[in-house]
N, C-alpha and C positions, 0 to 999 in steps of 0.2 A: 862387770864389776864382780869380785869374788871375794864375800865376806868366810870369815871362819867364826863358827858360834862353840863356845865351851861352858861347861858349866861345873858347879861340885868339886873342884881340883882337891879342898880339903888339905894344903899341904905339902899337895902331891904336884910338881910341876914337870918331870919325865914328859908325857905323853904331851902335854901342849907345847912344849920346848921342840919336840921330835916333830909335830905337826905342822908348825909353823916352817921348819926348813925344810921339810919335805913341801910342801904348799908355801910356794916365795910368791907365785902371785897373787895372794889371797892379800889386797889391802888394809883391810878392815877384820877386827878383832870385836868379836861381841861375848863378853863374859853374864852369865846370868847367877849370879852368888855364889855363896860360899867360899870363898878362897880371893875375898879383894887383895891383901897381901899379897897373894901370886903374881893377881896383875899386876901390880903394882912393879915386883920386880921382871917381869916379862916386857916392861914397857922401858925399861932400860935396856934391857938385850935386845930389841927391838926396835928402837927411833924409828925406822921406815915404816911402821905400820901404823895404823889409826886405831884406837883402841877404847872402848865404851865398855859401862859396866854397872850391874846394881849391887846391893846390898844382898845377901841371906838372911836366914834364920840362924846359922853359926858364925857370920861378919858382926859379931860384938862391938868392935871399935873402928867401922867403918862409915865413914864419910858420904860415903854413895848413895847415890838417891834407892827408893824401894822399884821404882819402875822409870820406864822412859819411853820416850817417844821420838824416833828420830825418823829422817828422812834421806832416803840412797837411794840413787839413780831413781826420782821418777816416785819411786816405793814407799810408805808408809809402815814403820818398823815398830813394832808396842814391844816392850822386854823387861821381864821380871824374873826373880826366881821364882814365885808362884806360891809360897807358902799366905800370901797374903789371899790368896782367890782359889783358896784349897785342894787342888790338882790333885792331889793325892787320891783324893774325892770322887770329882767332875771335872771336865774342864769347861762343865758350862758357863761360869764367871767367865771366867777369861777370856773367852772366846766373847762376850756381850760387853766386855768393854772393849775388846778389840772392833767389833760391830762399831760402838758406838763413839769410836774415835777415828774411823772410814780410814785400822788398819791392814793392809795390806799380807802384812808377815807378821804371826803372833809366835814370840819365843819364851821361853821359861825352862826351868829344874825342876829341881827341890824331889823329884821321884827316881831320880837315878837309873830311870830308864829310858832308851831312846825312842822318840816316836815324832815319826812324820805325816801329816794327813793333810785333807785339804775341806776346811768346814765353810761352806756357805760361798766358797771364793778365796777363802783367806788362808792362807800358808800356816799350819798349827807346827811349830817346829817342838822338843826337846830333845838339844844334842847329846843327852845318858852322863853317865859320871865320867869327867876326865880321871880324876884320881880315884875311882874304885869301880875300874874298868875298862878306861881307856878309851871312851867313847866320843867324838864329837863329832860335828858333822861342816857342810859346807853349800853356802848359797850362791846361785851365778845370778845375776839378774845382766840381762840382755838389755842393753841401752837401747838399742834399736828398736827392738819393737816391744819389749816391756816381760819379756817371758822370763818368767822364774823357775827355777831348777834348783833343786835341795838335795842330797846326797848324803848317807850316813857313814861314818867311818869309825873301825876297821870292818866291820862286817856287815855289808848292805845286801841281803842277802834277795830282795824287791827289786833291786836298780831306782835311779833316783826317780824323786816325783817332780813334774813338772805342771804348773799351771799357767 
Protein backbone atom coordinates (compact mmCIF):
# COMPACT_ATOMS: atom_id res chain seq x y z
CA UNK A 1 0.00 0.00 0.00
CA UNK A 2 1.33 3.45 -0.95
CA UNK A 3 0.05 6.40 1.05
CA UNK A 4 1.15 10.01 -0.08
CA UNK A 5 1.29 12.53 3.08
CA UNK A 6 1.14 16.37 2.47
CA UNK A 7 0.93 19.07 4.66
CA UNK A 8 0.99 23.27 4.77
CA UNK A 9 -0.42 23.65 0.97
CA UNK A 10 -1.43 27.22 2.28
CA UNK A 11 -3.23 27.86 -1.13
CA UNK A 12 -0.87 26.62 -2.99
CA UNK A 13 -2.19 23.21 -4.79
CA UNK A 14 0.78 23.05 -7.95
CA UNK A 15 2.88 20.63 -6.14
CA UNK A 16 0.15 18.16 -4.74
CA UNK A 17 -1.74 18.17 -8.01
CA UNK A 18 1.85 17.44 -9.81
CA UNK A 19 2.37 14.65 -7.08
CA UNK A 20 -0.54 12.87 -7.25
CA UNK A 21 -0.07 12.22 -11.25
CA UNK A 22 3.22 11.52 -11.02
CA UNK A 23 2.47 8.85 -8.04
CA UNK A 24 -0.98 7.10 -9.59
CA UNK A 25 -0.37 4.40 -7.32
CA UNK A 26 -0.25 5.95 -4.26
CA UNK A 27 -4.09 5.06 -2.91
CA UNK A 28 -4.26 7.09 0.09
CA UNK A 29 -3.97 10.86 0.60
CA UNK A 30 -3.10 11.97 4.23
CA UNK A 31 -3.23 15.90 4.47
CA UNK A 32 -2.05 17.19 7.97
CA UNK A 33 -3.39 21.02 7.98
CA UNK A 34 -3.50 24.01 6.72
CA UNK A 35 -4.95 24.07 3.49
CA UNK A 36 -8.51 21.78 4.14
CA UNK A 37 -9.94 23.83 1.18
CA UNK A 38 -7.22 22.36 -1.06
CA UNK A 39 -8.37 19.03 -0.05
CA UNK A 40 -11.20 19.53 -0.46
CA UNK A 41 -10.85 20.45 -4.15
CA UNK A 42 -8.15 17.69 -4.69
CA UNK A 43 -10.83 15.19 -3.83
CA UNK A 44 -12.77 16.08 -6.64
CA UNK A 45 -10.05 15.90 -9.16
CA UNK A 46 -9.28 12.95 -7.65
CA UNK A 47 -12.34 10.19 -6.90
CA UNK A 48 -9.93 7.20 -7.23
CA UNK A 49 -8.02 8.17 -4.29
CA UNK A 50 -8.85 7.87 -0.55
CA UNK A 51 -8.32 10.96 1.25
CA UNK A 52 -7.99 11.83 5.28
CA UNK A 53 -7.24 14.91 6.79
CA UNK A 54 -6.95 17.43 9.88
CA UNK A 55 -7.48 20.84 10.75
CA UNK A 56 -4.30 23.61 11.29
CA UNK A 57 -3.74 26.38 13.12
CA UNK A 58 -4.60 28.63 9.72
CA UNK A 59 -7.97 25.97 8.79
CA UNK A 60 -10.28 28.73 10.41
CA UNK A 61 -13.56 27.36 9.06
CA UNK A 62 -12.59 23.92 8.94
CA UNK A 63 -14.55 20.91 9.83
CA UNK A 64 -11.85 18.52 10.32
CA UNK A 65 -11.08 16.98 13.34
CA UNK A 66 -7.49 18.43 15.19
CA UNK A 67 -5.92 14.68 14.95
CA UNK A 68 -6.92 11.13 14.06
CA UNK A 69 -6.18 7.83 14.16
CA UNK A 70 -6.64 5.41 11.54
CA UNK A 71 -5.65 2.21 10.55
CA UNK A 72 -3.82 0.82 6.97
CA UNK A 73 -2.70 -2.33 6.02
CA UNK A 74 -2.02 -3.86 9.49
CA UNK A 75 -0.49 -0.11 10.74
CA UNK A 76 -1.61 2.13 13.24
CA UNK A 77 -1.50 5.94 11.86
CA UNK A 78 -1.77 8.95 14.72
CA UNK A 79 -1.94 12.56 12.31
CA UNK A 80 -2.07 16.04 13.15
CA UNK A 81 -0.79 19.16 12.24
CA UNK A 82 1.03 19.46 15.42
CA UNK A 83 0.52 22.92 16.64
CA UNK A 84 -1.56 21.36 19.39
CA UNK A 85 1.72 19.10 20.82
CA UNK A 86 4.12 21.92 19.99
CA UNK A 87 6.61 20.54 17.39
CA UNK A 88 8.04 23.50 16.82
CA UNK A 89 9.34 22.86 20.36
CA UNK A 90 9.90 19.06 20.86
CA UNK A 91 8.41 16.39 19.45
CA UNK A 92 8.40 14.92 22.74
CA UNK A 93 4.35 15.14 22.98
CA UNK A 94 3.76 13.73 20.13
CA UNK A 95 5.65 11.10 20.00
CA UNK A 96 4.03 9.89 23.95
CA UNK A 97 0.80 10.07 22.53
CA UNK A 98 1.74 8.20 19.75
CA UNK A 99 3.31 5.63 22.45
CA UNK A 100 0.24 5.79 24.07
CA UNK A 101 -2.22 5.01 21.42
CA UNK A 102 0.23 1.65 20.31
CA UNK A 103 0.90 4.02 16.98
CA UNK A 104 2.75 2.74 14.43
CA UNK A 105 3.30 5.85 12.10
CA UNK A 106 3.34 9.38 13.82
CA UNK A 107 2.64 12.28 11.06
CA UNK A 108 2.18 16.00 11.54
CA UNK A 109 3.37 19.86 10.03
CA UNK A 110 2.87 22.89 11.19
CA UNK A 111 7.18 23.33 10.93
CA UNK A 112 7.53 23.36 7.26
CA UNK A 113 10.19 21.35 7.49
CA UNK A 114 10.73 17.70 6.35
CA UNK A 115 11.75 15.13 8.78
CA UNK A 116 11.81 11.52 8.76
CA UNK A 117 13.13 9.35 11.91
CA UNK A 118 12.38 6.45 13.61
CA UNK A 119 11.68 7.01 17.73
CA UNK A 120 11.20 3.99 19.84
CA UNK A 121 9.86 1.85 16.75
CA UNK A 122 7.61 4.31 15.59
CA UNK A 123 7.78 6.00 12.00
CA UNK A 124 8.00 10.01 13.04
CA UNK A 125 7.03 11.32 9.53
CA UNK A 126 6.69 15.47 8.65
CA UNK A 127 6.33 15.68 4.93
CA UNK A 128 7.83 19.84 4.90
CA UNK A 129 5.55 22.53 3.13
CA UNK A 130 3.72 21.47 -0.03
CA UNK A 131 3.04 25.15 -0.73
CA UNK A 132 6.23 26.92 0.53
CA UNK A 133 8.52 24.33 -0.94
CA UNK A 134 7.17 21.77 -2.53
CA UNK A 135 7.89 19.13 -0.20
CA UNK A 136 5.88 15.90 0.59
CA UNK A 137 6.89 12.68 1.03
CA UNK A 138 5.55 8.87 0.52
CA UNK A 139 4.81 5.64 2.76
CA UNK A 140 4.84 1.92 1.35
CA UNK A 141 3.81 -0.41 3.80
CA UNK A 142 4.36 -4.14 2.77
CA UNK A 143 1.28 -6.15 3.48
CA UNK A 144 3.22 -9.06 3.55
CA UNK A 145 5.26 -8.82 6.00
CA UNK A 146 4.48 -5.40 7.68
CA UNK A 147 7.74 -3.29 6.59
CA UNK A 148 7.45 0.23 6.39
CA UNK A 149 9.40 2.52 3.93
CA UNK A 150 9.09 6.45 4.07
CA UNK A 151 10.74 8.41 1.27
CA UNK A 152 10.94 12.29 1.16
CA UNK A 153 10.27 14.07 -1.98
CA UNK A 154 11.82 16.18 -4.19
CA UNK A 155 15.00 15.97 -2.48
CA UNK A 156 15.93 12.82 -0.30
CA UNK A 157 19.15 13.41 -0.14
CA UNK A 158 19.28 10.03 2.95
CA UNK A 159 17.44 7.44 0.60
CA UNK A 160 14.34 6.37 2.27
CA UNK A 161 13.98 4.99 5.94
CA UNK A 162 12.66 1.79 6.40
CA UNK A 163 11.59 0.10 9.62
Amino acid sequence: MKIIVFSDSHGDLTVMRSALKKHRSCEIVIFCGDGCSDIQKLRLDFPDKAFFSVCGNCDWYCSEPNFQQIELAGKKIFFTHGHMFGVKQSCDRIINVGKQNGSDIILFGHTHKQMTSVEGGILLLNPGSAGYGGKYSIIEIDEKNGKIKATEYPDDDYGPVII
